[in-house]
C-alpha positions in Angstrom: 40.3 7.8 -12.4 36.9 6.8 -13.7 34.4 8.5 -15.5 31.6 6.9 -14.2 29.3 8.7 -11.7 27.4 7.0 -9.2 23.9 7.1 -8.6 22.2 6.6 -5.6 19.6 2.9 -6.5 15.9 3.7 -6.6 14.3 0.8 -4.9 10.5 -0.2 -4.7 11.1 -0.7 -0.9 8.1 1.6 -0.1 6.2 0.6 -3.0 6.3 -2.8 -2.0 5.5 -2.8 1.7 2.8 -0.5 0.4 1.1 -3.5 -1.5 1.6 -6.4 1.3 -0.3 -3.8 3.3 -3.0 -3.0 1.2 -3.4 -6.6 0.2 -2.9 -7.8 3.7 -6.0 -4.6 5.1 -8.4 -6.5 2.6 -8.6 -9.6 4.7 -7.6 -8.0 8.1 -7.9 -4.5 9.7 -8.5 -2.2 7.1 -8.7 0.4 9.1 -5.3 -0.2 10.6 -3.4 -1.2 7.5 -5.1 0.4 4.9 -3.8 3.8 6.1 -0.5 2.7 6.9 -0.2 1.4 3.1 -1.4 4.7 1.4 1.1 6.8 3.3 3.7 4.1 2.3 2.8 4.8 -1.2 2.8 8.5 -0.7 6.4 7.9 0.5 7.1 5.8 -3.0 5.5 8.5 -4.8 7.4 11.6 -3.0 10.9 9.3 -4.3 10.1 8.4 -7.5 9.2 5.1 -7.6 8.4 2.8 -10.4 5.7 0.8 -8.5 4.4 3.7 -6.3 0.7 4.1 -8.5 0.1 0.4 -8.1 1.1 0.3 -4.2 -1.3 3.6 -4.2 -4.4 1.8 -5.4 -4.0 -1.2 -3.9 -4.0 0.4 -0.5 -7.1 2.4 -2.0 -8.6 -0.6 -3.2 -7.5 -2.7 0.0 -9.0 -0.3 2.8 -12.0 0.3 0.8 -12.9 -3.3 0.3 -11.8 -4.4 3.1 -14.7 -2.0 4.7 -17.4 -2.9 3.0 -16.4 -6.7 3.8 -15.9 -6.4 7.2 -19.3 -4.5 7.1 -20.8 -7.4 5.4 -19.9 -9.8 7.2 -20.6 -8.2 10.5 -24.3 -7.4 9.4 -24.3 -11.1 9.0 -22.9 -12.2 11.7 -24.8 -9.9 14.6 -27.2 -8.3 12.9 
C-alpha cells in the first residue's frame, strides 16, 4: 500500500478565463465581459488560486478602460 496521499490539482482554470475576459472587455463590451471576468476571478480567489489577483485586476483594469475608451471614441464619433 502507498503512503502517498492524493491531492486534489489546483488549476488557474478560473484565473485564466478571468484574464482573456478582462483583456478581451478592453477592446470589446466592457460592460458585458468586464463583469463576467471579475466574478471569474472571485471564483479563482474563493479556490485558491495562484493567478486569481492578476485575473482580478485585469478584469478591473479591463472594464474600466475599456469605458472610458468606448466613451472616447463615441464622443468622437457622434458627438
Amino acid at each position: 500500500m502507498s503512503d502517498f496521499q492524493t491531492t486534489p490539482q489546483s488549476g488557474n482554470t478560473f484565473s485564466i478565463i478571468a484574464i482573456v475576459l478582462g483583456a478581451i472587455g478592453f477592446l470589446l463590451l466592457p460592460v458585458v465581459l468586464g463583469p463576467a471576468a471579475i466574478i471569474l476571478a472571485v471564483i479563482a480567489k474563493n479556490k485558491k488560486e495562484k493567478l486569481a489577483n492578476v485575473a482580478l485586476t485585469v478584469g478591473i483594469l479591463g472594464t474600466v478602460i475599456g469605458m472610458i475608451v468606448g466613451a472616447i471614441v463615441g464622443a468622437t464619433l457622434f458627438g
